[in-house]
ZAZA-681781 format. One record per atom (N, C-alpha, C): x, y, z. Coordinates in steps of 0.05 Angstrom, whole numbers, plus 5000, padded with zeros to 4 digits. Layout:
ZAZA-681781
XYZ/...
END
This chain:
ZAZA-681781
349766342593/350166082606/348266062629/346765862626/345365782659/346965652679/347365772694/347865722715/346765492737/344365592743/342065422762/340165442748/339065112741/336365092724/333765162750/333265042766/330965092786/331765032811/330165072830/330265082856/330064822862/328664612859/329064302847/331264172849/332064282820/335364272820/337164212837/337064532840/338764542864/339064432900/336364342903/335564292933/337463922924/336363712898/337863472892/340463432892/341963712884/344963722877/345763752910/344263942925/345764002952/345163732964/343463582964/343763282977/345163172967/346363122944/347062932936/350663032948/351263352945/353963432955/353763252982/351763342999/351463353028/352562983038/351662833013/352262513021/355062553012/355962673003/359162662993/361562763021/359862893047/361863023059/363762913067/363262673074/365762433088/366962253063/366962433045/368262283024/371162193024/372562353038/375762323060/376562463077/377962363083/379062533110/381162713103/383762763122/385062883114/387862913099/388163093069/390363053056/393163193066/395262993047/397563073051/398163383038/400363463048/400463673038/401963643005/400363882981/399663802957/402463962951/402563862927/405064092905/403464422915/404664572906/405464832907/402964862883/400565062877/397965122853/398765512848/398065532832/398065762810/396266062835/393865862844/392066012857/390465882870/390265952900/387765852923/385765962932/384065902926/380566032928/378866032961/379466112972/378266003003/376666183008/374066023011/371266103015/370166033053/369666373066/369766273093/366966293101/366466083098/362466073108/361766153139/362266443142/360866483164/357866433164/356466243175/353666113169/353166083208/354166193224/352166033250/351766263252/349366373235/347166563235/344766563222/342966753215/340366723201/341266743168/343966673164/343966523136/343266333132/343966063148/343465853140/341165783134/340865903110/337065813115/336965753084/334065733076/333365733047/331765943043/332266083017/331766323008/330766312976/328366332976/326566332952/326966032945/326065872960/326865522966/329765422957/331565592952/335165542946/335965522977/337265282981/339065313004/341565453004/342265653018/344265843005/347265733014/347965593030/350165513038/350365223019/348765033021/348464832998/348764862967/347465112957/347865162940/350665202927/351565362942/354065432939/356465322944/356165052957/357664872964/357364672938/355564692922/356064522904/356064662874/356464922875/357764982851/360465002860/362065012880/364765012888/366364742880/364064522883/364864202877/364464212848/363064332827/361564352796/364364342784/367164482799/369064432772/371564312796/371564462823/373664342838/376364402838/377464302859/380064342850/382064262832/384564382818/385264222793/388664222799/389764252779/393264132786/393864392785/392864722775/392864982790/391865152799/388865022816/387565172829/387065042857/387465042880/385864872901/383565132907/380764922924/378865172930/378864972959/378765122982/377765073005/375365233025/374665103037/372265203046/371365083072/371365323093/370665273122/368965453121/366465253139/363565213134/362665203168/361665433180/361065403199/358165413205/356365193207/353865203204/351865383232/349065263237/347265393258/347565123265/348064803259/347664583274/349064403265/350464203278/351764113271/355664183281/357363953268/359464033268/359964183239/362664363253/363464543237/365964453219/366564543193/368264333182/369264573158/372864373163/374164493135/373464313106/373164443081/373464243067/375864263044/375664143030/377664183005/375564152979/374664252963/372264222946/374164102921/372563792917/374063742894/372363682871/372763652848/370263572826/368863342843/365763452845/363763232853/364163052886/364763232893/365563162926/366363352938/366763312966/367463542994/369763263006/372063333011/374063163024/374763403049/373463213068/374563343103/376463383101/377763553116/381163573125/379463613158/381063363172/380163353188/382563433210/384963483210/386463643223/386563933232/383864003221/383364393227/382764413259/380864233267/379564253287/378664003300/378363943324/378363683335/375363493316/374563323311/371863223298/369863273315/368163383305/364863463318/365263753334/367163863333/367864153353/365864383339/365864543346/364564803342/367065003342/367165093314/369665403313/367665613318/369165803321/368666023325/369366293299/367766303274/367766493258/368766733259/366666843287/367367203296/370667163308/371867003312/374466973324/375767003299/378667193307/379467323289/381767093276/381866913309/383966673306/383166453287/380466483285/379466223267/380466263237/379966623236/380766663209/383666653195/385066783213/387666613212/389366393201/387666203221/388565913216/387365823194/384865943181/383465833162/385165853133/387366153142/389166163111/391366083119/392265983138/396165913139/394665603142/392965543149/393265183147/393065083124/391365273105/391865173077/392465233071/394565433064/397065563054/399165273056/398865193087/400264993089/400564733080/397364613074/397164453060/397164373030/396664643010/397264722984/398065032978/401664942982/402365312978/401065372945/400965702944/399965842924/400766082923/401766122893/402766332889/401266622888/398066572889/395966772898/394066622909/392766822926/390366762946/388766842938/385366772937/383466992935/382266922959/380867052980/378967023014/377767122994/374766993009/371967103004/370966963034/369567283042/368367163073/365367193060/364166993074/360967003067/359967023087/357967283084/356167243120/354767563107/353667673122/353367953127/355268223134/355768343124/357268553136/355668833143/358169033145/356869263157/359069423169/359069613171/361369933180/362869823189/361969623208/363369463239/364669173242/363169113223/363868793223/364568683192/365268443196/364768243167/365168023167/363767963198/363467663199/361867643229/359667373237/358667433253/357767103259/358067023290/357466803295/356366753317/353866663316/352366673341/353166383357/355166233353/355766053370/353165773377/351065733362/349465573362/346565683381/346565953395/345066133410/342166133402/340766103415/337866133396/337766483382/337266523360/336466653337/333166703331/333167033332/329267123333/329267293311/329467143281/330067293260/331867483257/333067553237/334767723224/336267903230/338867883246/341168053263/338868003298/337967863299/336267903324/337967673344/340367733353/340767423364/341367473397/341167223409/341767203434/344667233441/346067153436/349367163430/350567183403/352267323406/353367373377/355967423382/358667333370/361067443374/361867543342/362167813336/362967953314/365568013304/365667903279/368567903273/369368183254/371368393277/371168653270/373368633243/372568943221/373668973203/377669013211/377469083230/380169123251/381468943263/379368643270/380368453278/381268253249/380168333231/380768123210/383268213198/383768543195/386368623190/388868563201/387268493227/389768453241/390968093242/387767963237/388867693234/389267643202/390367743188/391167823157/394167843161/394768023178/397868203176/399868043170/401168023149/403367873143/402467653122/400167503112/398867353103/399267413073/399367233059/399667153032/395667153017/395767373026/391967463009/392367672985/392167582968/391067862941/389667952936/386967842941/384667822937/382367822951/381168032974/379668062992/377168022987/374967872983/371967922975/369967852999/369468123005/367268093028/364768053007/364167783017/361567682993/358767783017/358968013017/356468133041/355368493032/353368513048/352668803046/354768913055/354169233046/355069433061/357969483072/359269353051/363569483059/364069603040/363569563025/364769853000/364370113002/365770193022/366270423030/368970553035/369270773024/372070923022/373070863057/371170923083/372970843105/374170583108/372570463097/374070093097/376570033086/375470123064/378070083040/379870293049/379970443060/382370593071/383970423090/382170273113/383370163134/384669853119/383669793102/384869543093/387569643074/387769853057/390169973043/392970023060/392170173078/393170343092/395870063115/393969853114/394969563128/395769363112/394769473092/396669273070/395568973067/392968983071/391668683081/392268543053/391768633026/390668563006/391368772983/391668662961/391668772935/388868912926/387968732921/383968842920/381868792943/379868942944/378368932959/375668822939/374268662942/372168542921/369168642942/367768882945/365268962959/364069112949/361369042962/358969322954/357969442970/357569752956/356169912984/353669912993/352269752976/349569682980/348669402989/346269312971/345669082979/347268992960/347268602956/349268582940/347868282928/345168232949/343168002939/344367812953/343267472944/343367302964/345066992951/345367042929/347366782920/349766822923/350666982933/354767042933/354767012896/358266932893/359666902876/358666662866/359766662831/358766372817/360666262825/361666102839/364065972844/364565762826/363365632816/364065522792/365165662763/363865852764/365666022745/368266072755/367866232779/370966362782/372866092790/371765792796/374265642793/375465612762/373065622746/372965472715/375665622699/375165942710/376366172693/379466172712/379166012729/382266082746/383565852729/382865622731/383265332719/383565422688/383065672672/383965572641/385765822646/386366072651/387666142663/389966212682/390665982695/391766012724/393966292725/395466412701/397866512699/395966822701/393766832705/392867152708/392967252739/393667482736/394567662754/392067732778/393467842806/391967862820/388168082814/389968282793/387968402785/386068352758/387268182746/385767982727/383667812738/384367762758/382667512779/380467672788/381167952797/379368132812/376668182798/378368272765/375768372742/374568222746/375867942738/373767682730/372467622754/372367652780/370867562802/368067752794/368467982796/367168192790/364768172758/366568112741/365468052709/362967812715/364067622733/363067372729/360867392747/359967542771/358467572781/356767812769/356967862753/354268042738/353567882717/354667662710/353267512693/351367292706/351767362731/350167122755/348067232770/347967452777/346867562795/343667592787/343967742759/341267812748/339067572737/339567342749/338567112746/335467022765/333366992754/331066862777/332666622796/332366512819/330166592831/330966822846/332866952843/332967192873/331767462860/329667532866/328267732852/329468062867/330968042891/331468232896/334268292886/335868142867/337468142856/338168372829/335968492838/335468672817/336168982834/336268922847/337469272863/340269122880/342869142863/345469152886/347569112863/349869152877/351869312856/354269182882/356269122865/358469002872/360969092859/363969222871/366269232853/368469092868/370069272850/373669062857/375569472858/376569332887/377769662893/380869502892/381769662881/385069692879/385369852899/386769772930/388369802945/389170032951/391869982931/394870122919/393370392908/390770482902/389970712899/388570832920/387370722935/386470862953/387271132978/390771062975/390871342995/391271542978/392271502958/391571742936/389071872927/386971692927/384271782929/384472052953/384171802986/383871933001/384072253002/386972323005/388572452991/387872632975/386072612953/386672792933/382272932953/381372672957/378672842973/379472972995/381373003013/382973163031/382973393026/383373463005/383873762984/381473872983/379873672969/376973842959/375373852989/374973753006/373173773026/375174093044/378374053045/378674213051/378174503046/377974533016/376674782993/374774873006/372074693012/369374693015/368974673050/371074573060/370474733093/369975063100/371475143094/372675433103/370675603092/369275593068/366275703057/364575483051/363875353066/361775253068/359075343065/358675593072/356675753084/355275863042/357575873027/357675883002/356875672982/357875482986/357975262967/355074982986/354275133010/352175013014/350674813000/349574972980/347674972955/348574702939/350874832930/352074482919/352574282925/352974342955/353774042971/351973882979/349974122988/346474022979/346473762963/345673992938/345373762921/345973632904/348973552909/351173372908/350473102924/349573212954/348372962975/346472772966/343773012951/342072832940/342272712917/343572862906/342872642874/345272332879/346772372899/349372122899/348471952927/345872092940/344371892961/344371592954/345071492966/344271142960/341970982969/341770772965/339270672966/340170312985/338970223006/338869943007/337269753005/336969702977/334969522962/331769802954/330769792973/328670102971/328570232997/331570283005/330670383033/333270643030/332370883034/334671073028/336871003055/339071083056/341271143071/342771333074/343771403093/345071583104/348671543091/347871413062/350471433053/350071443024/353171553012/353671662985/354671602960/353871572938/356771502923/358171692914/360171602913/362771872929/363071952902/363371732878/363071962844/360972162837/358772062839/356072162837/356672382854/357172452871/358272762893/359972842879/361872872878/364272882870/363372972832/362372962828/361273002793/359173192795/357373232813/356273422815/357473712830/359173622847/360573882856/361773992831/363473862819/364873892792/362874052766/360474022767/359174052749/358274322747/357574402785/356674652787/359674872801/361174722799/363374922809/365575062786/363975062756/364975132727/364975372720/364275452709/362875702685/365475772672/364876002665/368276082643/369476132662/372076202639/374676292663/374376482674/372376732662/372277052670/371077082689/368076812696/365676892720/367076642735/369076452738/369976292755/372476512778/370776392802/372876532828/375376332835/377276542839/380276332843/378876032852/377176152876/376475922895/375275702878/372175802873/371575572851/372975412831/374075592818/376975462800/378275222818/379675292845/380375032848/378674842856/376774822857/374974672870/373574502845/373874662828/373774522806/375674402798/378374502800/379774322792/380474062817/380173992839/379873922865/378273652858/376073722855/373473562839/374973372823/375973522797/376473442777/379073102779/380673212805/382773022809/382072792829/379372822839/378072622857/376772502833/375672532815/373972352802/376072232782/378672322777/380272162768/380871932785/381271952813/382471792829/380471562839/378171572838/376271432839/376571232817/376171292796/377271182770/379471012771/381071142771/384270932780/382770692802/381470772827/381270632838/379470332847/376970372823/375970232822/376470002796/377769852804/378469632780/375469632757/373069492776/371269322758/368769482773/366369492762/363869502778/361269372767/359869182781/358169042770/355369162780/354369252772/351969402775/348869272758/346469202773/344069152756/342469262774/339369342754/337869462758/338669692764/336869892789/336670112795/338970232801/341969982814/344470162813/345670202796/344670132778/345970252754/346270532746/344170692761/343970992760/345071082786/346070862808/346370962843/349170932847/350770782835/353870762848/355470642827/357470842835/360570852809/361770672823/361770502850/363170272855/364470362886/364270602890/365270712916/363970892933/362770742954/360270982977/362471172997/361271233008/362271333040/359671533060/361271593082/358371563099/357171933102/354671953091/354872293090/351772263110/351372273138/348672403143/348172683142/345272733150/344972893147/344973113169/344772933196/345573083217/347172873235/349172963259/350672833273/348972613287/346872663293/345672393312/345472143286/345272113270/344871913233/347571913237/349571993258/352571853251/352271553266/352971343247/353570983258/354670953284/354471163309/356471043322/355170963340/353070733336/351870573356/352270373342/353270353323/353970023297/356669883312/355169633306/356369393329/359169373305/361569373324/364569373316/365869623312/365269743307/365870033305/367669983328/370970143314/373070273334/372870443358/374370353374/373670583403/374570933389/372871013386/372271323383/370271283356/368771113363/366871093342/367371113317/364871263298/365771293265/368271393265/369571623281/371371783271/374971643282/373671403301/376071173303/377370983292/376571043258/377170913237/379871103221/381371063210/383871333197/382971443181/381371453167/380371673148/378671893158/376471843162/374672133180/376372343193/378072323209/378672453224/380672713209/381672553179/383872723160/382972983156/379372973152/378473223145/375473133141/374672873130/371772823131/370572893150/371172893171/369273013191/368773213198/371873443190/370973613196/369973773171/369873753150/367873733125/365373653134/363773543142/361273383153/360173543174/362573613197/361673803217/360374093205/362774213183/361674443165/359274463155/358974113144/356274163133/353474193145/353974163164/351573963192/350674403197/353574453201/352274713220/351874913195/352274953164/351075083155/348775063148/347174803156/344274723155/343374843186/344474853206/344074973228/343074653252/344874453243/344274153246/346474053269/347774343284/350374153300/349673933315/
END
């Protein structure tokens, strides 16, 4: 299926949405829908731009209008631009209808505010209850953040800004807590990571987590698909919805014009598995602390072959199967030349790469990640100074102020650092 015929195209369709925005004001509150789609355009940043001549916020505002809302799907969408007023919409077939009760007319919200996000799901909760939610924040992410608003500030290219207020992974949990969400999709780089997904499990934000550990490219979600497939569907489950967010964006992604669309990988994490993951890597890193000095070798090069990549730029992070399969691989031999120790470590191995499994619903992978990530990173440098803790949002006690590290990843990491002679 084509999706987007040309850049052409697309630049006519986003005008023609763009004359539709005052198409109404604001509605009553609707019957009770199957499922609500709310798309949070963090844009008062160096998104709002056009990218390989696609306007990326336009664009996407009018495949959201391509099928619309129906009698069991509503999609809403608050859109915080670099100019202009900022605005809720209600996306309906072939139009944007204001709801102009979000925020006073012509005001400026505030994205990185944890309160904006909030109000962005109980006001339309309020205005069309739903028996599931899916959030999708759009913006950039990162260790620290997953949402970012420079408040209209002048901007000197790319994360370069004069003011910025950051909306932390901690602050959004917390403006979550209690909230009717199933469906988490950080439509951004860099959150698919076992510490995230720990801190969002662990809080109960969400059923699935929808992220990548890499790059993840520059069109987001087909949103016209994922209304199309909720709309013939509505009675599918929160994790039906997850695959298909997931399914439907690898049928989108590997499309011209985004040519860098060819290096980034996207999944759907089930939650409800993650502290069992955690958990079961608790074990194996604990194995591999205590002789470290032994299993060196493998952890070695376990690091490199599960090294990751951002777009062509290596990182100081892992995919945690790809590790986890190579420890396993070299920690074998028969039963007669296997040591108690190795034995469990193999078997250790063996119940982490199950749990990974369990835990990754879906993984959409093209090009080069296709050989780089099973759907789940986490953060391995190679010496302590390559630890993130100069990354904007990051918890007070830095990387290791997040609940996972501290279980034993770190001190696993510490082991490894000093049998390189790297404290």
């Amino acid at each position: 299926m084509t999706r987007k015929a040309t850049a052409a195209t697309l630049i006519a369709a986003a005008l023609l949405a763009a004359s539709m925005f005052f198409a109404a004001s604001a509605s009553a509150q609707g019957k009770a829908v199957k499922w609500s789609l709310l798309v949070y355009f963090a844009a008062d940043n160096h998104l709002d731009a056009d990218v390989y001549g696609v306007p990326l916020i336009d664009s996407a505002l009018e495949r959201l209008t391509s099928v619309g809302s129906t009698d069991d799907v509503a999609v809403y969408a608050l859109v915080d631009r670099r100019t202009g007023a900022d605005r809720l919409f209600k996306a309906n077939k072939g139009s944007l209808e204001e709801i102009t009760g979000f925020a006073p007319p012509g005001s400026q919200i505030n994205t990185g505010d944890p309160a904006t996000l909030r109000r962005f799901v109980t006001y339309t909760e309020s205005l069309t209850p739903a028996d599931n939610t899916a959030l999708i924040v759009w913006d950039s992410g990162s260790l620290g953040y997953i949402a970012t608003d420079t408040q209209g500030a002048p901007i000197h290219g790319f994360y370069n800004y004069d003011i910025v207020d950051y909306l932390t992974h901690l602050e959004a949990i917390e403006a979550l807590d209690g909230l009717n969400v199933d469906i988490l999709g950080a439509d951004e780089c860099n959150v698919g990571y076992l510490e995230l997904a720990y801190e969002y499990a662990i809080n109960h934000t969400a059923q699935y987590l929808l992220a990548g550990p890499t790059f993840i490219g520059w069109r987001g979600f087909p949103y016209d698909a994922l209304v199309g497939e909720m709309t013939k569907n509505p009675d599918m489950t929160p994790r039906d919805a997850a695959v298909m967010m997931v399914e439907q964006r690898e049928l989108f992604v590997d499309q011209p014009p985004y040519q860098m669309e060819r290096t980034n990988a996207f999944s759907a994490i089930d939650l409800a598995k993650v502290e069992d993951l955690a958990a079961k890597l608790n074990v194996l890193t604990g194995l591999l602390k205590p002789e470290m000095a032994r299993y060196i070798d493998i952890v070695s090069k376990a690091r490199a072959q599960a090294n990751m990549a951002y777009a062509q730029n290596p990182m100081n992070r892992i995919d945690l199967m790809t590790f986890v399969q190579v420890i396993n691989a070299n920690s074998g031999g028969t039963k007669r030349s296997r040591s108690n120790s190795s034995a469990a470590v193999h078997a250790a191995s063996r119940a982490v790469m199950s749990a990974i499994d369990a835990s990754v619903a879906a993984l959409q992978t093209t090009g080069t990640t296709e050989h780089m990530t099973s759907g789940l990173g986490i953060y391995m440098p190679n010496q302590p100074s390559e630890l993130p803790e100069s990354s904007v949002g990051l918890p007070a006690g830095g990387y290791n102020g997040y609940a996972f590290p501290p279980q034993g990843w770190m001190a696993f990491l510490e082991a490894y650092w000093a049998a390189h002679g790297k404290t």
